[in-house]
C-alpha positions as CSV (number, residue, x, y, z in Angstrom):
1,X,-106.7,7.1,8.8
2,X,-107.7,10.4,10.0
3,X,-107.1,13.7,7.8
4,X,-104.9,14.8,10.7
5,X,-102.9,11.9,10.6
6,X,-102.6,11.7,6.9
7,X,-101.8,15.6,6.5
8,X,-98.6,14.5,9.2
9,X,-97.7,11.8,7.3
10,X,-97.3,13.9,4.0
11,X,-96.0,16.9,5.6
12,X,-93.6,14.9,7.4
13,X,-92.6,13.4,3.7
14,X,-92.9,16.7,1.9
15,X,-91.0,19.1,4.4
16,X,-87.6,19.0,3.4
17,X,-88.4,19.8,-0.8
18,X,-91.1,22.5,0.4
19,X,-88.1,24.1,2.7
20,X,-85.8,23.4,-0.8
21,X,-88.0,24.8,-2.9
22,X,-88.7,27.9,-0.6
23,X,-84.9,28.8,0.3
24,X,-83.9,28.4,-3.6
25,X,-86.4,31.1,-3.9
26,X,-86.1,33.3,-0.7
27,X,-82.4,33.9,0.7
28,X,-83.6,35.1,3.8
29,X,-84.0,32.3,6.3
30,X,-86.7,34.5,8.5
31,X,-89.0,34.8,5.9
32,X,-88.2,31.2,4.6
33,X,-89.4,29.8,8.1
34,X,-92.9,32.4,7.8
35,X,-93.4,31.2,4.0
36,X,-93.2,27.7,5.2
37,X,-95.5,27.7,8.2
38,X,-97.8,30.1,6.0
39,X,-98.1,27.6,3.5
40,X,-98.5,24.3,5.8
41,X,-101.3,26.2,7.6
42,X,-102.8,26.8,3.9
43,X,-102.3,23.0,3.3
44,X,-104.0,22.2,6.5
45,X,-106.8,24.3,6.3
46,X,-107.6,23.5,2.4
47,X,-106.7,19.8,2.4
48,X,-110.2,18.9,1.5
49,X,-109.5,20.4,-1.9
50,X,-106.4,18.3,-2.4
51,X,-107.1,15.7,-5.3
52,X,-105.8,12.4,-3.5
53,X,-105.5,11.4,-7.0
54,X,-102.6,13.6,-7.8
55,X,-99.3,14.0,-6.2
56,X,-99.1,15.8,-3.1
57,X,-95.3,17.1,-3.3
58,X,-96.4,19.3,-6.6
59,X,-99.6,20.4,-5.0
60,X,-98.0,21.7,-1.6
61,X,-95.2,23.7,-3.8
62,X,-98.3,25.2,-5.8
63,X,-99.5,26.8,-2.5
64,X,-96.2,28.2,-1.5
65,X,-95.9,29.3,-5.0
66,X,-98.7,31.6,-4.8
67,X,-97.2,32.7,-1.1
68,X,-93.9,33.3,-2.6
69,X,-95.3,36.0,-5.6
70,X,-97.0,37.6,-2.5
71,X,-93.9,37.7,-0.5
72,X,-92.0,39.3,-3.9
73,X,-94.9,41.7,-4.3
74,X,-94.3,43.3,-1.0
75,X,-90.7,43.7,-1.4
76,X,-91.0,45.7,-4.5
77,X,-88.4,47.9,-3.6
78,X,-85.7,45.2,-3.4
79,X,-83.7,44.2,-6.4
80,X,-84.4,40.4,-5.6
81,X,-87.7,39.6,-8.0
82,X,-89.3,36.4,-8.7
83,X,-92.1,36.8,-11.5
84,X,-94.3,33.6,-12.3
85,X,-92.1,32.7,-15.8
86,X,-89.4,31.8,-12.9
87,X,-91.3,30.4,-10.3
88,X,-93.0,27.7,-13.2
89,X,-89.7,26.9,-14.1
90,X,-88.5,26.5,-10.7
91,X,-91.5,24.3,-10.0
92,X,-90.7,21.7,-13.4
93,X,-87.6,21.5,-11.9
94,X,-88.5,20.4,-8.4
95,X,-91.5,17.9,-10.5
96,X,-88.8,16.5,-12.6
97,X,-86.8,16.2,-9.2
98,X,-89.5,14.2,-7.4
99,X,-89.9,12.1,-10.8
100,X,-86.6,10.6,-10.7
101,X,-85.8,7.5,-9.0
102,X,-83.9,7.5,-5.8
103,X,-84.9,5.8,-2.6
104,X,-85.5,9.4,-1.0
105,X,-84.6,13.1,-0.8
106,X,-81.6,11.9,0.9
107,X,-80.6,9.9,-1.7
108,X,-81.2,12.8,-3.5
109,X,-79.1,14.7,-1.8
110,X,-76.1,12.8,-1.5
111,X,-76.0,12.9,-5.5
112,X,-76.5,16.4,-5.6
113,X,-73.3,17.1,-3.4
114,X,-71.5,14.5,-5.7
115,X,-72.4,16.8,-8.3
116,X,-71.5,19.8,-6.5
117,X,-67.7,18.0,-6.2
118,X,-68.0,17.5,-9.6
119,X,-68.0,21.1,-10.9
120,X,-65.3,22.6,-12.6
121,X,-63.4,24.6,-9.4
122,X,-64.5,27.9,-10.7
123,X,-68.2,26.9,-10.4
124,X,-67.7,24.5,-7.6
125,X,-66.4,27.8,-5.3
126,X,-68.8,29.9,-6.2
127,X,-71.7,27.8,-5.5
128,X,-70.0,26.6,-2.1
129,X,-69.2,30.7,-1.4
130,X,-73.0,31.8,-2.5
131,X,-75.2,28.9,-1.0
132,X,-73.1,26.8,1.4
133,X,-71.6,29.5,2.9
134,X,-74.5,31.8,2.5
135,X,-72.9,34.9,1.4
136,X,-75.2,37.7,-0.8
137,X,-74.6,38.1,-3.9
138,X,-72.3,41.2,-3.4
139,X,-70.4,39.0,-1.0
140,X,-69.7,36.2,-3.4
141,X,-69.1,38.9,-6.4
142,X,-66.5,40.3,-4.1
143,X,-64.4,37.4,-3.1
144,X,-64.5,36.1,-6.7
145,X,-63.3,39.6,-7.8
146,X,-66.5,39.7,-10.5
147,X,-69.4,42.1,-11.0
148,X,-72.1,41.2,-9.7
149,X,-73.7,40.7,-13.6
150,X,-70.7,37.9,-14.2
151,X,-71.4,36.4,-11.1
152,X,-75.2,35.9,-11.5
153,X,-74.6,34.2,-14.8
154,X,-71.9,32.0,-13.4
155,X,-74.3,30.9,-10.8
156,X,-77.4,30.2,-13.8
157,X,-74.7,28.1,-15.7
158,X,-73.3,26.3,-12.7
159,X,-76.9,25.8,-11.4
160,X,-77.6,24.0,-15.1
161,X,-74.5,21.9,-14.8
162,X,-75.9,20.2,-11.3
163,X,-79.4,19.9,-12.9
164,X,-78.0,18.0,-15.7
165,X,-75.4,16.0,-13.7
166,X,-78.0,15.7,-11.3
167,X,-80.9,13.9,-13.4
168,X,-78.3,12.3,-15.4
169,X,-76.7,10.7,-11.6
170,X,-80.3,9.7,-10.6
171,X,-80.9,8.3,-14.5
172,X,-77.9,5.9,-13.4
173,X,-79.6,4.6,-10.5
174,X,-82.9,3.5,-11.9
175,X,-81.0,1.9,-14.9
176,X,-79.1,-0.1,-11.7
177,X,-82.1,-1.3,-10.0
């Protein structure tokens, strides 16, 4: 098999937790698409440094780890930051993701939005208001009637809760099998 056609294979496995991993970082979709191809290009052009011993998923997101600091260091002006404490732990997560057992990301997925309709309604609507629905965070503080401090720690609690329900969901299935 040809590095090309290797490189497509992985990509084509990888592509939708890189794109998960980017947009849970980056709320701009614009910059998520430029991160993205930015760090497939870096793939593709360093793939003979890739260990083929190691996992490829955590690899990839290492690479768009480094792009995403560089994209936060030119926007230090905003009040959006991402320092490397949060970008590690953001990575465990998505490691700890790709450990647990599941057929697929879509599999995945589907236990994510049962989590997501498991949430307590406060929770539930602001995570549907802020991430399905895509409003900022002064948006979602509005509608909810919170300030905006409030709201960011409702979303760091309600983001726990799926983690938890999440792993413990997946935990299920590998019992089951």
């Amino acid at each position: 098999m040809s590095p090309k056609d290797l490189f497509e294979i992985l990509i084509r496995e990888h592509s939708p937790r890189l794109l998960a991993f980017l947009r849970t970082a980056v709320r701009d979709a614009a910059a998520v698409d430029d991160l993205f191809q930015d760090t497939l290009l870096t793939a593709w052009q360093r793939l003979d440094d890739f260990d083929r011993t190691r996992t490829f998923g955590p690899w990839l997101r290492g690479i768009a780890s480094h792009k995403l600091l560089a994209y936060y260091r030119q926007l230090r002006d905003s009040e959006l930051t991402l320092n490397e404490t949060s970008l590690e732990w953001l990575q465990n997560r998505f490691d700890r993701l790709q450990e647990l057992p599941g057929d697929g990301w879509h599999e995945k997925l589907a236990a994510l939005r049962h989590c997501v309709e498991r949430l307590p309604d406060h929770y539930r609507t602001t995570v549907q208001l802020r991430y399905f629905e895509e409003q900022s965070l002064e948006q979602t503080a509005a509608s909810l009637n919170l300030a905006l401090f409030a709201l960011k720690k409702r979303l760091v609690r309600a983001k726990q809760k799926l983690a938890d329900c999440l792993e413990h969901k997946l935990e299920q299935v590998r019992w089951a099998q």
